[in-house]
Residue frames relative to the residue before (quaternion, step in Angstrom):
aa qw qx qy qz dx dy dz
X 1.0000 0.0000 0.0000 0.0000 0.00 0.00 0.00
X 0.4684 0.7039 -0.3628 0.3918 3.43 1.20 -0.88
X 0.7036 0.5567 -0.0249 0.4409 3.07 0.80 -1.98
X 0.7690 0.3273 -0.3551 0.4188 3.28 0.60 -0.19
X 0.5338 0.5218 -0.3067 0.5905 3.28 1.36 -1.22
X 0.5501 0.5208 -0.5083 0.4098 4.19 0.40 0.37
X 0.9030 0.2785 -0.0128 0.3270 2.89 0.81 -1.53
X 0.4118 0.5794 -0.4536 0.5376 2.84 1.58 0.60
X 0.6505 0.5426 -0.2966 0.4411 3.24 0.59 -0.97
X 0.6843 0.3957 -0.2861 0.5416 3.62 0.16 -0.90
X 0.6772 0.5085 -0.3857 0.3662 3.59 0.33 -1.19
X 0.6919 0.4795 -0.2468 0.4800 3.91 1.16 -1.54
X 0.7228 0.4164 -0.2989 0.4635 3.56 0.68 -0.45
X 0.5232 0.3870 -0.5247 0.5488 3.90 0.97 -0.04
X 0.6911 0.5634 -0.3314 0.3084 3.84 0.31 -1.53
X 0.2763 0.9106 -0.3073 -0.0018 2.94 1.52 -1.40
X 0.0551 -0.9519 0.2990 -0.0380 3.67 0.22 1.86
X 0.3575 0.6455 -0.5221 0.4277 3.34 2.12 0.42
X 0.6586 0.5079 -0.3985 0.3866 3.95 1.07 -0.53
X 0.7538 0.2980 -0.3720 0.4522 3.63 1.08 0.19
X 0.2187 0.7833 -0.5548 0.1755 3.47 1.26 0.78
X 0.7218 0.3905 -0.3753 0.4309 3.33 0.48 -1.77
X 0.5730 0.5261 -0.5147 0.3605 4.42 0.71 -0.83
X 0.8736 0.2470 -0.2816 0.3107 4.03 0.30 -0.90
X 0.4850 0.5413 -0.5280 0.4392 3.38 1.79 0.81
X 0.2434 0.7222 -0.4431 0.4721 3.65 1.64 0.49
X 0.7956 0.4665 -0.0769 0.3789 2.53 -0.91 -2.47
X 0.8558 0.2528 -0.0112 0.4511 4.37 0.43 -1.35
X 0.4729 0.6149 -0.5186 0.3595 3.59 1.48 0.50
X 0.6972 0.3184 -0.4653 0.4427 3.78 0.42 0.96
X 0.4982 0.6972 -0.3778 0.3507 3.20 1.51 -0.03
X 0.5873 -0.5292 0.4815 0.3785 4.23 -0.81 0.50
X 0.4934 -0.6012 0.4415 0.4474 3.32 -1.11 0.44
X 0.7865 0.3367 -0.3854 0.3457 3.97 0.89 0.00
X 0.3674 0.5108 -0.5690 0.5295 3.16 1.34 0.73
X 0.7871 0.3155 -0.3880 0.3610 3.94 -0.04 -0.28
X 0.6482 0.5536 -0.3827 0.3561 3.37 1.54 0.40
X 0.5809 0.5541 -0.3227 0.5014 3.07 1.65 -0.33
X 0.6606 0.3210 -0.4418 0.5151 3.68 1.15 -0.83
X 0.4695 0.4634 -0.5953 0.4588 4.20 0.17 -0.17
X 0.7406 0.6175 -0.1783 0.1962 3.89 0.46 -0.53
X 0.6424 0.4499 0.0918 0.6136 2.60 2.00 -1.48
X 0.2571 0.6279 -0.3143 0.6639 3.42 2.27 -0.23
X 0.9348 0.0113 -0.1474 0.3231 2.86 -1.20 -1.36
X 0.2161 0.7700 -0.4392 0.4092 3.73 0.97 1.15
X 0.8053 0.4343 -0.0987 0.3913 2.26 0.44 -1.96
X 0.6743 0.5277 -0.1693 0.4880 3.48 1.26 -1.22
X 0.7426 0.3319 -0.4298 0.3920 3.46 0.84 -0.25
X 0.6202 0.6340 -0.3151 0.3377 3.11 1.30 0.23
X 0.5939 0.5059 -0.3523 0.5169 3.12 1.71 -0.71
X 0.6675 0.4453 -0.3480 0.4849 4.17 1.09 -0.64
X 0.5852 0.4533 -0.4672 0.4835 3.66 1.25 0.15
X 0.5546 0.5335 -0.3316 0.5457 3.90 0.84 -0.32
X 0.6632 0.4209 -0.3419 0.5159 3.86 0.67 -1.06
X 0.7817 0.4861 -0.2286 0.3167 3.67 0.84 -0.64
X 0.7154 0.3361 -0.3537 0.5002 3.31 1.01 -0.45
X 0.6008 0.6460 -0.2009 0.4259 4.00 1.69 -0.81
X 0.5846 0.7210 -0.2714 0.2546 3.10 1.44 -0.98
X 0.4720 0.6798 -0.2564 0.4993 3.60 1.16 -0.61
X 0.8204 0.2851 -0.1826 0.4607 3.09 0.14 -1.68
X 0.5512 0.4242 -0.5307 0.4844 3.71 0.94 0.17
X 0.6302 0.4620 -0.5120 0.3568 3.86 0.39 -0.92
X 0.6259 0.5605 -0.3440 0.4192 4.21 0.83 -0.80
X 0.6676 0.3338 -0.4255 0.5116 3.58 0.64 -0.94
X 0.7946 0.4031 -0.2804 0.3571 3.70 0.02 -0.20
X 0.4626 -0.7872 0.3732 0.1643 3.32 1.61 0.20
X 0.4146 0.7188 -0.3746 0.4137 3.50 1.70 1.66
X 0.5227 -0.6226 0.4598 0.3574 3.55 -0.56 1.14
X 0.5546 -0.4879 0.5407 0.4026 3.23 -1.63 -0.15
X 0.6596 0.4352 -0.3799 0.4808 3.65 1.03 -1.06
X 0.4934 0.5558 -0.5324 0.4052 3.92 0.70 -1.05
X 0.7045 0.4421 -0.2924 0.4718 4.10 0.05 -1.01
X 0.7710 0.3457 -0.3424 0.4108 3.65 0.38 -0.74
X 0.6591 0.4284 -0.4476 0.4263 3.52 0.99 -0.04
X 0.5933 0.5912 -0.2840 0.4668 3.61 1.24 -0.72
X 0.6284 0.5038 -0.2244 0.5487 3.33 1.18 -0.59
X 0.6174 0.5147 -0.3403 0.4880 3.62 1.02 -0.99
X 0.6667 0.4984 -0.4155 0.3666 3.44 0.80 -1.71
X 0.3539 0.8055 -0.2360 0.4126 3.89 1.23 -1.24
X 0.8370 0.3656 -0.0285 0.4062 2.77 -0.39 -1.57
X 0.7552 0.4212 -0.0729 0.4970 3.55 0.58 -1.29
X 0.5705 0.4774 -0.3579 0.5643 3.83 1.29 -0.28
X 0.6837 0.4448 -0.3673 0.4471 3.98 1.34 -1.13
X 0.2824 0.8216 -0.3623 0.3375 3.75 1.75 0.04
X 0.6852 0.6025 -0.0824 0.4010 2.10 0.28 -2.76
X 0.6781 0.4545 -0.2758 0.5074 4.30 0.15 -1.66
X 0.5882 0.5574 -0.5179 0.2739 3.47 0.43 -0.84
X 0.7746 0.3123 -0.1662 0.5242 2.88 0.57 -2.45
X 0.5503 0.4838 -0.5599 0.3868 3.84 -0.08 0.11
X 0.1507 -0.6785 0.5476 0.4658 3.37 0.22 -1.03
X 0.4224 0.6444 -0.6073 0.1937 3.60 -0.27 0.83
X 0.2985 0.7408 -0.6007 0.0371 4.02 0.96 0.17
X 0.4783 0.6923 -0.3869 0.3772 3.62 0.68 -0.69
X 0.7784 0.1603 -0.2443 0.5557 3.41 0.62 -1.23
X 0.3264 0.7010 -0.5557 0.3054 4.11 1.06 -0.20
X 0.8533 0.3864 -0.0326 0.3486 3.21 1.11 -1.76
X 0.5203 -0.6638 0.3583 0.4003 3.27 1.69 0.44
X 0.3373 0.7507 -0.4942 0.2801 3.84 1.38 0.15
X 0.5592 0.7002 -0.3666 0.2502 3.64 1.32 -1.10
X 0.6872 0.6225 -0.2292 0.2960 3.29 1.07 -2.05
X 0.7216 -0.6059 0.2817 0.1812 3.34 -0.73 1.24
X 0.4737 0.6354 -0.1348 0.5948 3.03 1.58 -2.09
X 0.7530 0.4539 -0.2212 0.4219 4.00 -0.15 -1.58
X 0.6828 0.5293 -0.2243 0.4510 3.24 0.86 -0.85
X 0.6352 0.5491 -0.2993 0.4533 3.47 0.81 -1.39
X 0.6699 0.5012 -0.2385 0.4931 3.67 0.87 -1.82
X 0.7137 0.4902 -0.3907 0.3127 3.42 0.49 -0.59
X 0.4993 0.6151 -0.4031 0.4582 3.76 1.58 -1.00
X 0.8203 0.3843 -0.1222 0.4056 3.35 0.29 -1.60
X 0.3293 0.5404 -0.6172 0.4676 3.73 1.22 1.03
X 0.2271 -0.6311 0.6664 0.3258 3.46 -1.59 0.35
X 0.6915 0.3722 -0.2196 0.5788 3.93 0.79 -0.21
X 0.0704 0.7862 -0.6137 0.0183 3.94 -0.88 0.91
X 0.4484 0.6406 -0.4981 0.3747 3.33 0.95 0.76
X 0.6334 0.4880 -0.3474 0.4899 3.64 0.67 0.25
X 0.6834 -0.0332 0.1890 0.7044 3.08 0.76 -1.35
X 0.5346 -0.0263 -0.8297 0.1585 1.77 -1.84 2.12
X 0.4825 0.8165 -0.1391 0.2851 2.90 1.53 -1.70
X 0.8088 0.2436 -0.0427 0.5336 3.33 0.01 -1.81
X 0.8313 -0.0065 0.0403 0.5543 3.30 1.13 -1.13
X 0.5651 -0.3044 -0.7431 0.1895 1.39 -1.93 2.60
X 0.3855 0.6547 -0.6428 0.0982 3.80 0.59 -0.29
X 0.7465 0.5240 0.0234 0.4095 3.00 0.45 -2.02
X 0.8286 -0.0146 0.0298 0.5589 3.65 -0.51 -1.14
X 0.0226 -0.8160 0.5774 -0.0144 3.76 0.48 1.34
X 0.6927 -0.4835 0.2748 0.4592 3.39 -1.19 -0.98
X 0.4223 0.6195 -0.5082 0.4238 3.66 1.24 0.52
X 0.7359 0.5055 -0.2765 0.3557 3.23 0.26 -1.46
X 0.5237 0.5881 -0.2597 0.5589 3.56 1.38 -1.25
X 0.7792 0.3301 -0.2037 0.4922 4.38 0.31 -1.00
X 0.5951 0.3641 -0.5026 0.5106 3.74 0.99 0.24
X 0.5200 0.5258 -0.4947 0.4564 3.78 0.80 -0.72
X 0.6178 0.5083 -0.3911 0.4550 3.53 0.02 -1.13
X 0.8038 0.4064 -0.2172 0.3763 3.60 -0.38 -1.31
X 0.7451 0.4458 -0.2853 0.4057 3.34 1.09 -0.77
X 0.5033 0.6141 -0.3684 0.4836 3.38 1.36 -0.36
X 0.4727 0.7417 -0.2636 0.3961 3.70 1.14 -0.73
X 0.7704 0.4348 0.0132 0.4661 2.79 0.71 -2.30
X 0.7222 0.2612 -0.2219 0.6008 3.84 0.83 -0.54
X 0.1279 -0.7967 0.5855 0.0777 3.55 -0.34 0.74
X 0.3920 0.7858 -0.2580 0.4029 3.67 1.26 -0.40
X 0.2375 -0.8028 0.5238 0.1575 3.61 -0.34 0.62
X 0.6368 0.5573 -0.3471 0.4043 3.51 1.73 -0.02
X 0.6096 0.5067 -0.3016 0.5298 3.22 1.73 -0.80
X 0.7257 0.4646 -0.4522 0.2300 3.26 1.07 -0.49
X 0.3730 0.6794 -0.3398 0.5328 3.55 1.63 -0.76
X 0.7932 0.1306 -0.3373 0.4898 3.90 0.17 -0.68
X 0.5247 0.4661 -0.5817 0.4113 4.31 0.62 0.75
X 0.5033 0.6174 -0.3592 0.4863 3.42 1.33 -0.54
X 0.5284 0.5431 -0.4482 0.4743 4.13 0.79 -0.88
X 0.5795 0.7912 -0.1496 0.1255 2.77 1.08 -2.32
X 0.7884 0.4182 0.0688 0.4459 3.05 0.95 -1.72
X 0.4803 0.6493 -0.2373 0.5399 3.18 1.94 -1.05
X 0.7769 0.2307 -0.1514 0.5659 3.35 0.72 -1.39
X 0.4133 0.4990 -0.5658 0.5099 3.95 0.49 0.97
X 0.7128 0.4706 -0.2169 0.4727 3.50 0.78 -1.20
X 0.8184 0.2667 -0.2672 0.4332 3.38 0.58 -0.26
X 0.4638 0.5771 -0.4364 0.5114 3.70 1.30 0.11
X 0.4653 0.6701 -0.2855 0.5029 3.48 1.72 -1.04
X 0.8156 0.3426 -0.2815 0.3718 3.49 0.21 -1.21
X 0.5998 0.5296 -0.3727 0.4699 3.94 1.37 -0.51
X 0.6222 0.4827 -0.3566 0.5026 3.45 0.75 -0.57
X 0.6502 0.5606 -0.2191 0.4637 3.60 0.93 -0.24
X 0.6518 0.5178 -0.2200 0.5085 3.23 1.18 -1.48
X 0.7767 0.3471 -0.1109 0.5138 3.53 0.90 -1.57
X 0.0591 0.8403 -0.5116 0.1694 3.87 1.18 0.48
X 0.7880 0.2407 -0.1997 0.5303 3.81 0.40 -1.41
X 0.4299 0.6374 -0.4831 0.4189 3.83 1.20 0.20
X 0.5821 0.6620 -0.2716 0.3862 3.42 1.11 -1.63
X 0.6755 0.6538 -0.1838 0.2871 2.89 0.77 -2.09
X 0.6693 0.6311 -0.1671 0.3548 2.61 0.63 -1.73
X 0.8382 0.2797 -0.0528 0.4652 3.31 0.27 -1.72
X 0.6980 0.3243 -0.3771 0.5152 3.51 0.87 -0.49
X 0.1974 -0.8113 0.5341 0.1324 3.56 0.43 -0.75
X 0.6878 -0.5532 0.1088 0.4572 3.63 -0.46 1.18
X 0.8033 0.3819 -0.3323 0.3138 3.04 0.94 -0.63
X 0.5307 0.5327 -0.4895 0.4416 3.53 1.19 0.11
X 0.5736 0.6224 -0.3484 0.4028 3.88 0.87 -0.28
X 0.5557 0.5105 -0.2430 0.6095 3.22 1.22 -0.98
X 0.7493 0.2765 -0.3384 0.4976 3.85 0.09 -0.57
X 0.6425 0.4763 -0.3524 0.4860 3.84 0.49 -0.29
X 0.5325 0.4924 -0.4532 0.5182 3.84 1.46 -0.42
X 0.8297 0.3950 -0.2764 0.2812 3.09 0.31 -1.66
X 0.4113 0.5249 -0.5116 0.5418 4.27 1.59 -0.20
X 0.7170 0.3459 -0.4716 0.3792 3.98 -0.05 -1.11
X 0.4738 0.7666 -0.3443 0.2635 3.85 0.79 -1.08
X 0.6069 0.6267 -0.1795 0.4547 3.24 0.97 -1.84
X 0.8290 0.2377 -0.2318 0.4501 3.41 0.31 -1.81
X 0.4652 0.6241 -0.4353 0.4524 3.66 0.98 -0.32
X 0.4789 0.6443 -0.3599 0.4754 3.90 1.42 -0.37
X 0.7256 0.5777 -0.1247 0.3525 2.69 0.35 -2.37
X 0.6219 0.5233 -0.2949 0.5024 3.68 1.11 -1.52
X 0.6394 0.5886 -0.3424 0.3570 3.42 -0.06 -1.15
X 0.8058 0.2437 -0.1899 0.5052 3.40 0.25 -1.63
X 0.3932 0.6027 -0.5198 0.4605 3.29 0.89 0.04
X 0.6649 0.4799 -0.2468 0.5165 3.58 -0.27 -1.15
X 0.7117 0.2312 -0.3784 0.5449 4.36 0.07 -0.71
X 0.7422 0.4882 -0.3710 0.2705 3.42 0.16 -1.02
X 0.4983 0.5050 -0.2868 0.6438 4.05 1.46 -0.23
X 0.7348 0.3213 -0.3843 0.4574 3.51 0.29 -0.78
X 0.7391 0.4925 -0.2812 0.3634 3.43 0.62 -0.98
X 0.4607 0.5946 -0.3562 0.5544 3.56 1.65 -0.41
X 0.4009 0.5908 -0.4887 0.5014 4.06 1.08 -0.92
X 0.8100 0.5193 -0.1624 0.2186 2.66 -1.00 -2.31
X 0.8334 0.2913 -0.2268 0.4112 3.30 0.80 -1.02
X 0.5015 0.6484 -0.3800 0.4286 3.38 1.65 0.16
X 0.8344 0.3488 -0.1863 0.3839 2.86 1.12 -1.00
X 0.4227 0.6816 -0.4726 0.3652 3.21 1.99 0.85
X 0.8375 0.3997 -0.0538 0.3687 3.10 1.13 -1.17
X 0.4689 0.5092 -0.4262 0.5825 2.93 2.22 0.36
């Protein structure tokens, strides 16, 4: 239970989808209410597939390329802690390259945004993708992995209500209560990050001087 309530947590607060509410009450504000349930639907699909692929594959990329486990957890921390950083600033929008005119334009003239923007980089970016990786590493167990797998299931689907109920959010929190709930998740999305270098780099140096 420990284990899951880790990785859920850490996983929902890097992914962290109240910060792309106001982008897919954008992207779906001419869309029926069951066109924005099926793409809130087809989203977190799409994402739990791409962080179920990053997890079990993830290894065999770090070997063909001949990357430590710590080399990823700091690179992943640095990651991870910079998509922080955007939270509490408020700049994720431009963190994610949502700003660029071009991105924007391509994105109107999609007939489907559940892949892309959404899933990809909103959602399953390259943090969320380098803790899976690292964390597979770290549990070698086929029981722990089966309960990060729940883990992720239930990231993906908390993913899809926060999605589904987007103009609810809206509504009641209004930009500015999002923005303060971004910039509280932001923080710990900090906290993770440097977590992750400061352990890895604590490794690295044990195992220089050991």
């Amino acid at each position: 239970m420990d284990l899951f309530i880790y990785v859920f947590a850490a996983l929902f607060s890097v992914i962290n989808p109240l910060g792309t509410v106001p982008i897919f009450v954008g992207l779906t504000k001419d869309d029926s209410t069951a066109e924005k349930s099926k793409t809130s639907m087809l989203t977190a699909i799409n994402i739990f597939v791409i962080l179920l692929i990053s997890f079990f594959t993830g290894r065999y990329i770090l070997n063909f390329f001949g990357i430590s486990l710590d080399s990823l957890r700091i690179a992943g921390g640095l990651i991870i802690a910079s998509s922080g950083f955007a939270l509490l600033t408020g700049s994720f929008v431009k963190h994610k390259g949502m700003h660029r005119p071009k991105v924007q334009e391509d994105v109107q003239q999609r007939e489907g945004v559940s892949l892309t923007p959404l899933a990809i980089p909103m959602l399953a970016g390259p943090g969320s993708i380098s803790f899976l990786i690292g964390l597979y590493q770290e549990y070698q167990s086929w029981n722990d992995k089966l309960i990060a797998v729940s883990a992720i299931f239930g990231v993906c689907l908390a993913t899809f209500l926060v999605l589904r109920s987007s103009h609810y959010i809206v509504g009641i929190l209004g930009a500015s209560g999002i923005n303060a709930i971004s910039r509280i998740i932001g923080f710990i999305v900090i906290a993770i990050g440097i977590e992750y270098i400061s352990s890895s780099v604590l490794n690295l140096m044990g195992k220089i001087l050991g």
